[in-house]
Phi, psi and omega in degrees: 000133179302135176292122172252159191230116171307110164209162195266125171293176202214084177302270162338099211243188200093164180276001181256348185267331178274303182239068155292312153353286150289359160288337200282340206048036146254171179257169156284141185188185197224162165212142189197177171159196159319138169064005190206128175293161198276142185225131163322174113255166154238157161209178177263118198281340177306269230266012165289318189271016175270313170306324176289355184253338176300155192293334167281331146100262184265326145141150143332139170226115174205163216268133162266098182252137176252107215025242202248038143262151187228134159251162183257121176219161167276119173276146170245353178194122186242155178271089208263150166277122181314339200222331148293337174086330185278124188290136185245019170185142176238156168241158170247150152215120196291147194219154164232138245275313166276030183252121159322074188247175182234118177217118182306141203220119203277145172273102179282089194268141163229161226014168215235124194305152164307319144336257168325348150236046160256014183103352181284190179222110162313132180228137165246125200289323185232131161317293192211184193219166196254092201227143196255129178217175131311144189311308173329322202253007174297109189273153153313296149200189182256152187246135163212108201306097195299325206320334197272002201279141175274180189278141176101286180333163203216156156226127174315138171297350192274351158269044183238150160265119203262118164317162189338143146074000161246160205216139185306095221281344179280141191264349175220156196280180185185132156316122183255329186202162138198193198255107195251153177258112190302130167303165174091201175301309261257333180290303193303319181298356201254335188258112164330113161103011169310095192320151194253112177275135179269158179308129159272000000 
């Protein structure tokens, strides 16, 4: 079953009608896409962040109903206060199953390299990518089996594996992880032919 997300239209624009808005504890927002004129919103920030908390996160594709309209949207942008954290403007952008988007997508590493147990520290240079696909074809995240990795070693975004027809939104390649030799004992015990410091 689609997840729907409820909200009220909002006639009213500006910075003093937003924040009545927010006096009110709804956010403010916009919704636009293909085809469809851009419409004001209100929504409740409890069942935005319920959405925003599900394992695809911004995304998600679920029906946004408005009175007696419903769109299949995206959240595209959400507005946050730099120091409460809480939101304060969302934008939707209605998609349909073929449509092209570009959505950061988190990297998901599994099992744990030799490297690392050889005394290295796994690092991940990126959290996540930039990846351009159909809406239809949007993974939860990309997964990548670390175990065969050495110490020094790197893996490229051009060695991740994507779904079908999709692609790394970047025109150049870029280090996503590697096995790094760690400072301290914990190095010297990791580079072959290291002397060994005795106990004082």
């Amino acid at each position: 079953m689609s997840l729907v997300l409820t909200a009220e239209p909002r006639v009213e624009l500006g910075k003093s009608a937003a924040h009545r808005i927010r006096r009110r504890k709804l956010v403010p927002g916009v919704c636009y896409g293909k085809g469809v004129q851009p419409f004001h919103l209100a929504v409740e920030p409890d069942a935005l962040a319920r959405i925003l908390s599900t394992p695809k996160g911004r995304n998600m594709v679920f029906h946004l109903a408005v009175e007696d309209k419903s769109h299949p949207v995206m959240v595209q942008s959400v507005q946050r206060d730099p120091v409460k954290r809480a939101m304060l403007h969302v934008d939707f952008l209605v998609v349909s199953s073929d449509d092209w988007v570009m959505v950061d997508v988190p990297l998901k590493v599994t099992g744990k390299s030799e490297g690392e147990k050889a005394g290295g520290r796994l690092e991940l240079v990126r959290r996540s990518v930039d990846l351009r696909c159909q809406v239809k074809d949007i993974p939860e995240c990309i997964e990548y089996d670390v175990t065969d990795l050495q110490i020094g070693q790197n893996v490229p975004a051009s060695k991740l594996v994507l779904p079908e027809g999709s692609e790394i939104a970047s025109k150049s390649d870029f280090v996503v992880l590697q096995v790094v030799v760690p400072k301290g004992k914990a190095a010297e015990a990791a580079v072959p032919g290291a002397p060994v410091k005795a106990e004082d």
